[in-house]
DRENDO-1510 file (C-alpha; in Angstrom, 1 decimal, always signed):
<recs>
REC; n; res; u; v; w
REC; 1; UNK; +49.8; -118.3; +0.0 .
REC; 2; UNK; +52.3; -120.9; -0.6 .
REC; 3; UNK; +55.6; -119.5; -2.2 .
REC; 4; UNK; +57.2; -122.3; -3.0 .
REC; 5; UNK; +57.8; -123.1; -6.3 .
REC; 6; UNK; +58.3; -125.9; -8.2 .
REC; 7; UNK; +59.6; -126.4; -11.8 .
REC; 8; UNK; +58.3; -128.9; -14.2 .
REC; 9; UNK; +60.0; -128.9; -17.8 .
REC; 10; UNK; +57.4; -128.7; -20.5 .
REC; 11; UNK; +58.5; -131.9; -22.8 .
REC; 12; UNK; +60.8; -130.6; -25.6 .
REC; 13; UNK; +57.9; -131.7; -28.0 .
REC; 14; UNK; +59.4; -131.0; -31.6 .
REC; 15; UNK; +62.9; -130.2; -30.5 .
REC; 16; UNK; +64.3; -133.0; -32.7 .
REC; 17; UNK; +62.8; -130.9; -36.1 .
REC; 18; UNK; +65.1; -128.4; -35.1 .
REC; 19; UNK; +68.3; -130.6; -36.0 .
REC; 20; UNK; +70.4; -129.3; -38.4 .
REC; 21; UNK; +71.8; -131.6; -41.0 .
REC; 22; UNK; +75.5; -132.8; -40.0 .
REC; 23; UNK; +78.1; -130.5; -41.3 .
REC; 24; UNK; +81.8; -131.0; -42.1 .
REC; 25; UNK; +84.0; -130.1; -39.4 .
REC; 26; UNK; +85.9; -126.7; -39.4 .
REC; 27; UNK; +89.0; -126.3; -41.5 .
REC; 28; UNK; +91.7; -127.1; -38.9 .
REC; 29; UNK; +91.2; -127.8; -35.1 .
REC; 30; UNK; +93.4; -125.1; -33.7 .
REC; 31; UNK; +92.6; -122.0; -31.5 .
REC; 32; UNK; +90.0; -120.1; -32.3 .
REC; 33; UNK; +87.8; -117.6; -29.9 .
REC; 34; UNK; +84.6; -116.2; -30.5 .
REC; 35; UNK; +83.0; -113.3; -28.8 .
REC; 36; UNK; +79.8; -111.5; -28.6 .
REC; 37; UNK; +78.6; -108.1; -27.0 .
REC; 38; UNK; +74.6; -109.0; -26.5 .
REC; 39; UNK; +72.1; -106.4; -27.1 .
REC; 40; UNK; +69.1; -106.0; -25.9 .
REC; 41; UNK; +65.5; -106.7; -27.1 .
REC; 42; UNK; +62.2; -106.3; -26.5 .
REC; 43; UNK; +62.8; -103.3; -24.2 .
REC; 44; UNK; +64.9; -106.0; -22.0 .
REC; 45; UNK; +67.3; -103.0; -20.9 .
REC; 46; UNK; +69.6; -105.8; -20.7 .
REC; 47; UNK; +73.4; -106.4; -21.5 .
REC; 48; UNK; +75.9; -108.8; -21.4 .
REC; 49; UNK; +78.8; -110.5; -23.0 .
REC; 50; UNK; +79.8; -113.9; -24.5 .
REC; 51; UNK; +83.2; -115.1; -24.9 .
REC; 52; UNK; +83.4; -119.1; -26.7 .
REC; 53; UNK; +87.1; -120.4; -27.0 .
REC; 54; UNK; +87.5; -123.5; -29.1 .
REC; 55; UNK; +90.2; -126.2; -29.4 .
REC; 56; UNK; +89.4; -129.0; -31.3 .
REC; 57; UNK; +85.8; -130.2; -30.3 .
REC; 58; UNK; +86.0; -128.6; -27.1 .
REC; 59; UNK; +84.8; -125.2; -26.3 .
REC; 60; UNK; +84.8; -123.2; -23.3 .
REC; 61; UNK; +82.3; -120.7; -22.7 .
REC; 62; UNK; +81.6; -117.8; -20.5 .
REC; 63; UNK; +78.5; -115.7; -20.5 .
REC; 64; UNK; +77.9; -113.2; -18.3 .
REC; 65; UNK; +74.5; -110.9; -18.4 .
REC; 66; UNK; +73.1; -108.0; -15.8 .
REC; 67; UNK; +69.5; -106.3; -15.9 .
REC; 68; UNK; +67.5; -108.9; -17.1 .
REC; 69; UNK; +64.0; -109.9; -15.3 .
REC; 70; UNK; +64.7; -110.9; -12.1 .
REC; 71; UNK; +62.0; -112.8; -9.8 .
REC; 72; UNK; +58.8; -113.8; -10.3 .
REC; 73; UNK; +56.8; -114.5; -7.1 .
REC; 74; UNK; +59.8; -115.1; -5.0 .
REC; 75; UNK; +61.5; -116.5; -6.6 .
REC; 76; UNK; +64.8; -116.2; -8.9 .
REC; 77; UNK; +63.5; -115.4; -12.6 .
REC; 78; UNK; +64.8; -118.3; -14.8 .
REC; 79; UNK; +66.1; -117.6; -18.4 .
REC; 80; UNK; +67.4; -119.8; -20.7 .
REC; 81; UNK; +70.2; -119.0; -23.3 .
REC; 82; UNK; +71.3; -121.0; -26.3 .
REC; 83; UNK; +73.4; -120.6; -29.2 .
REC; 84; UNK; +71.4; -120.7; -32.0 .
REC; 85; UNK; +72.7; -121.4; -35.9 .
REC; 86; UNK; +71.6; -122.4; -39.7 .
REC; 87; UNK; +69.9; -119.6; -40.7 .
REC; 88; UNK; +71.1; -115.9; -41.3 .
REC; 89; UNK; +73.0; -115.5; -38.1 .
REC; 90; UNK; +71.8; -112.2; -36.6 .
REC; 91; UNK; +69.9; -110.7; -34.4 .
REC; 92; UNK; +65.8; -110.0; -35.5 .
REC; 93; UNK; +64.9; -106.0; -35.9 .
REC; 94; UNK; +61.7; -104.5; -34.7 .
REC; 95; UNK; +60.8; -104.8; -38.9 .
REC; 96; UNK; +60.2; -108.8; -37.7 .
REC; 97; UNK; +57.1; -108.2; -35.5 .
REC; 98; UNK; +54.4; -109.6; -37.4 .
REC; 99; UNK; +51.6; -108.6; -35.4 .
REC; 100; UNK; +52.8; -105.3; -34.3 .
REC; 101; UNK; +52.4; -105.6; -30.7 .
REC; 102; UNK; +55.5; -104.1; -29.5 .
REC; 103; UNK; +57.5; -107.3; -29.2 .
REC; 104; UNK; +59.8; -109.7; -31.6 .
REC; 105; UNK; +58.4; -113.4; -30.4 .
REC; 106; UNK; +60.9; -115.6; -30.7 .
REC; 107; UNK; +58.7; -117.4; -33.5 .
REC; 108; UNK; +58.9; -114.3; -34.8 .
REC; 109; UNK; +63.2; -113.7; -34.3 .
REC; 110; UNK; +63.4; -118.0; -35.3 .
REC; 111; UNK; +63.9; -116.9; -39.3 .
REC; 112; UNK; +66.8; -114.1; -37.9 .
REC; 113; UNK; +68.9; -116.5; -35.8 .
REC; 114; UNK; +67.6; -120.4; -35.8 .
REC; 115; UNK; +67.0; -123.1; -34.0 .
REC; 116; UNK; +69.2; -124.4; -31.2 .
REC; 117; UNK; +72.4; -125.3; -31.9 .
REC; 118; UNK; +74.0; -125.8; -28.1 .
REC; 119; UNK; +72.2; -125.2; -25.0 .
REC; 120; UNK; +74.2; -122.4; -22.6 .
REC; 121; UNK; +73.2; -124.8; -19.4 .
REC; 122; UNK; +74.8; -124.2; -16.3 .
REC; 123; UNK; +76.1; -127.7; -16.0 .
REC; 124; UNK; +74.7; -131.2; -17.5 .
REC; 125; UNK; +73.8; -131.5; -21.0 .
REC; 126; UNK; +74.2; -128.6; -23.4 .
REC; 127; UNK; +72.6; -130.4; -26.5 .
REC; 128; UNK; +69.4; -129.0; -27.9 .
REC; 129; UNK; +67.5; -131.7; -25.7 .
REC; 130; UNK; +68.5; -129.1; -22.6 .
REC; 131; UNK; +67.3; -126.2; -24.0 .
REC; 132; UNK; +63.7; -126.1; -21.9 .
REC; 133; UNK; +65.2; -127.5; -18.7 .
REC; 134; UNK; +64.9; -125.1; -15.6 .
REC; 135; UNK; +67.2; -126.6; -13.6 .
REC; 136; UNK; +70.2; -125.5; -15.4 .
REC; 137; UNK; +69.2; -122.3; -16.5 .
REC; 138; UNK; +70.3; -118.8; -15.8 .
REC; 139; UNK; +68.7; -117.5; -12.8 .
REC; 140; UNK; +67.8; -114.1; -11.7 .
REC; 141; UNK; +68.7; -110.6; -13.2 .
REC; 142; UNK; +72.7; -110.9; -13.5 .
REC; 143; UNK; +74.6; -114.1; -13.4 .
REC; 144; UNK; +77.5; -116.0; -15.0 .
REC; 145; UNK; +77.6; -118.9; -16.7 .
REC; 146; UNK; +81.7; -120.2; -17.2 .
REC; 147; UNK; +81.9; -124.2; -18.0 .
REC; 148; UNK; +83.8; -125.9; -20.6 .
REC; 149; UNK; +81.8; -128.4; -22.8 .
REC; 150; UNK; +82.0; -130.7; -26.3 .
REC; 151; UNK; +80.7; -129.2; -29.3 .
REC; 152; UNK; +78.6; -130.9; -31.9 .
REC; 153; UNK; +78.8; -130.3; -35.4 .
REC; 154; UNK; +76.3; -128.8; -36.4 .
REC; 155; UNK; +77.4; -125.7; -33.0 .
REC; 156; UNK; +81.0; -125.8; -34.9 .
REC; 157; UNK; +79.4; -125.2; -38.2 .
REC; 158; UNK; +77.9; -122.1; -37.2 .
REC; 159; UNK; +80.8; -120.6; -35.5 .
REC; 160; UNK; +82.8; -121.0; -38.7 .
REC; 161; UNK; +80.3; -119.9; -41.0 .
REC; 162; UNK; +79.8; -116.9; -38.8 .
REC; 163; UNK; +76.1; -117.9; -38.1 .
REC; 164; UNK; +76.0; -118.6; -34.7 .
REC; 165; UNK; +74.0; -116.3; -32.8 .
REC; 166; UNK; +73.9; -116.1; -29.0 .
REC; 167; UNK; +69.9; -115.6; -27.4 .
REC; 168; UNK; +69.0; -115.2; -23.8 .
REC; 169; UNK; +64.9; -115.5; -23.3 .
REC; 170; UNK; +62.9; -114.0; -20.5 .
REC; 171; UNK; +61.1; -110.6; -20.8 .
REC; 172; UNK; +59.7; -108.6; -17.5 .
REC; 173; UNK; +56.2; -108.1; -18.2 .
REC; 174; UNK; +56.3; -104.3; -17.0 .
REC; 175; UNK; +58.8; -103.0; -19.5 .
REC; 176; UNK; +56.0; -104.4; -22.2 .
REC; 177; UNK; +52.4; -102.8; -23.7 .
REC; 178; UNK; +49.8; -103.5; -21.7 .
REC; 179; UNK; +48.3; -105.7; -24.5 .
REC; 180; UNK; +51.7; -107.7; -24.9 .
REC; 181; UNK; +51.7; -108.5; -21.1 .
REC; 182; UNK; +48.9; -109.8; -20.8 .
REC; 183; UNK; +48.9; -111.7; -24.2 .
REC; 184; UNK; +49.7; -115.6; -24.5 .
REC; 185; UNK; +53.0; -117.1; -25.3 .
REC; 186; UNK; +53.2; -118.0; -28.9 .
REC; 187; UNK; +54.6; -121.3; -28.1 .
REC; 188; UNK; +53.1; -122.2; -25.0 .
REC; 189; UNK; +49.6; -120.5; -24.5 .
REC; 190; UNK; +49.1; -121.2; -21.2 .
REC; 191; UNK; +52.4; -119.2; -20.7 .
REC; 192; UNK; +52.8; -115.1; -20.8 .
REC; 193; UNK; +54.1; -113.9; -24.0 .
REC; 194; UNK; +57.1; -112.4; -22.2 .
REC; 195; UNK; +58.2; -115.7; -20.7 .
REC; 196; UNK; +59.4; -117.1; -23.6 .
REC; 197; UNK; +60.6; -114.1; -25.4 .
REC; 198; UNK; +64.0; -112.6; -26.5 .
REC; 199; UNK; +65.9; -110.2; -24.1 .
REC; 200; UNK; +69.4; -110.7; -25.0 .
REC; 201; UNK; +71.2; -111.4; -28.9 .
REC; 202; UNK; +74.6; -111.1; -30.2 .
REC; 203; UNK; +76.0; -112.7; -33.3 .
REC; 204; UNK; +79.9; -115.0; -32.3 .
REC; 205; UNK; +82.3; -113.4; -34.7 .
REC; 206; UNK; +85.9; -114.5; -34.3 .
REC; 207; UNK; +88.3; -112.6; -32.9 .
REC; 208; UNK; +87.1; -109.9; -31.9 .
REC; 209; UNK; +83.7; -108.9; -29.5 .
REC; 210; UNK; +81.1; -107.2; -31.5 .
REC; 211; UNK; +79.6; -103.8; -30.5 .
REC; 212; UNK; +76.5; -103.1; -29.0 .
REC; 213; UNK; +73.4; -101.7; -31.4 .
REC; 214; UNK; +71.4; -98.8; -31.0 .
REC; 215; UNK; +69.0; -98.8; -27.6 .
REC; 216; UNK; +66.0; -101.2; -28.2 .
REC; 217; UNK; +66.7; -102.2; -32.0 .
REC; 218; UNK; +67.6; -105.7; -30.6 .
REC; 219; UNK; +70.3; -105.6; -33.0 .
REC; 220; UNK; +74.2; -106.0; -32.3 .
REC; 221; UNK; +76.5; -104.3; -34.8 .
REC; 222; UNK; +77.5; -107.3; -36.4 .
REC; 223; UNK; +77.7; -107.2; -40.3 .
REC; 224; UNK; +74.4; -108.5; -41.8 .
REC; 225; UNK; +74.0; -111.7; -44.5 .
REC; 226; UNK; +72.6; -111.9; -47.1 .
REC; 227; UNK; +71.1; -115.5; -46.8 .
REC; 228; UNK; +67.8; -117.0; -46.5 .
REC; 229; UNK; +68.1; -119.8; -45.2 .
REC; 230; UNK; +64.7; -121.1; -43.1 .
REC; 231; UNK; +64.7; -121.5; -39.5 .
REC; 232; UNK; +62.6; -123.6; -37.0 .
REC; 233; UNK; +61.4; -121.9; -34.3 .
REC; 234; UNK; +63.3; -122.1; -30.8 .
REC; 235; UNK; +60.6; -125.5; -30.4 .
REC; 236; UNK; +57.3; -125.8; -30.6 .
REC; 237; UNK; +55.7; -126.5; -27.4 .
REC; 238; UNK; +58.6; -124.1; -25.8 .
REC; 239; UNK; +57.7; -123.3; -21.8 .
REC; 240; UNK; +59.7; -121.6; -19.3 .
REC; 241; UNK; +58.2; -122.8; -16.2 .
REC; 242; UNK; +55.0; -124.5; -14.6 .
REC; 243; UNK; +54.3; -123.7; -11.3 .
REC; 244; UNK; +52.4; -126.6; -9.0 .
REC; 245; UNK; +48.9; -125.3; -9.5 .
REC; 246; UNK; +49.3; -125.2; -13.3 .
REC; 247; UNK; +50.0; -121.2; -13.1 .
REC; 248; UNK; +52.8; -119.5; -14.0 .
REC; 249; UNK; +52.7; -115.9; -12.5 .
REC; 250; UNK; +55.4; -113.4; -13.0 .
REC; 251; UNK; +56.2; -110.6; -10.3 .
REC; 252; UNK; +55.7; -107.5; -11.6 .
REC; 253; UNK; +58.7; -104.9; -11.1 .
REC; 254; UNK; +57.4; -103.5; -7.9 .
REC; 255; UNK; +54.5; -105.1; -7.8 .
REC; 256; UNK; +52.6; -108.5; -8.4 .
REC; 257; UNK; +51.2; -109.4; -11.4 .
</recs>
């Protein structure tokens, strides 16, 4: 069997409904650094942390995560990561699964956290246009991603409002239900649930990192809002990867699927 894989980016669709009106800028442009401690979700038994340092309109990020999925066939498991804002800024409890099959969607998490706000790329475009593209996603189970970048307003307004929330997407199918891995992506049905899932959340407070939640709550310990504002989910027509022959198969840990 041919194990070479090729990436196609699924067209962003209805990323453009996730636009946030345009918000005023922050209060003064000096120094300011924001950090996260991610927890996992969705069983993920992942961690990482997230450090955003902004001067002005420029912002220089460094994430850095470590046990998250990491192949499928043979290749490096790809997992993108945004920084999502405009809605209650924090991370979705096990209380937001719907349908009770074990795992918050990220349909499901949308209302928690919000749509995209700034794409965590590895290099090229971190607007929300980048949030589906493979290229410059995270790859594998641990990885770093340190680059320096422009901020838009609507990333900025989050961060000051204390509503931007960090996400990193990409489940294993083996640490789910049986029923959950086999089921269908709720944005992309021809893709497995778990590929386009939450495994990593953590809310950017100022000035100091936030501490991890309890195991699998997919919480961190930042202090909850009370606001309701709506969120889009992270796009409709969301899709990790497609694979040549219109397949997308995740490895198995240990075995394939």
């Amino acid at each position: 069997m041919n194990k070479t894989l090729r990436f196609m980016a699924v067209p962003t669709l209805a990323l453009g409904a996730l636009a946030l009106s345009t918000a005023p800028a922050m209060a003064h442009d000096g120094p300011h650094s924001y950090q996260s401690t991610l927890a996992q979700i969705n069983g993920s038994s992942a961690s990482g942390t997230i450090t955003v340092d902004v001067t002005g309109n420029q912002a220089h990020a460094v994430l850095k995560v470590s046990g998250l999925a990491q192949t499928f066939m043979d290749a490096p498991y790809p997992h993108v990561q945004h920084i999502h804002g405009g809605a209650q800024g924090t991370c979705p409890t096990p209380s937001v699964d719907a349908n009770g099959d074990g795992v918050i969607s990220t349909t499901e998490g949308a209302p928690s956290y919000g749509g995209i706000v700034t794409t965590l790329s590895t290099s090229g475009d971190t607007s929300p246009a980048a949030g589906l593209d493979l290229k410059v996603a995270g790859q594998g189970g641990s990885y770093t991603v340190d680059r320096t970048f422009e901020l838009n307003a609507e990333t900025k307004a989050a961060l000051e409002a204390g509503t931007a929330v960090v996400v990193v997407h990409g489940l294993d199918p083996a640490t789910l239900t049986p029923a959950a891995a086999e089921a269908k992506s709720d944005l992309v049905p021809e893709l497995p649930l778990a590929a386009t899932s939450p495994a990593l959340c953590g809310t950017l407070a100022e000035g100091m990192a936030m501490p991890v939640g309890g195991a699998d709550t997919g919480v961190a310990a930042e202090s909850f809002r009370d606001s309701s504002a709506g969120a889009a989910a992270l796009g409709a027509g969301l899709g990790l990867v497609a694979l040549a022959g219109g397949a997308y198969v995740i490895r198995r840990r240990g075995a394939a699927a």
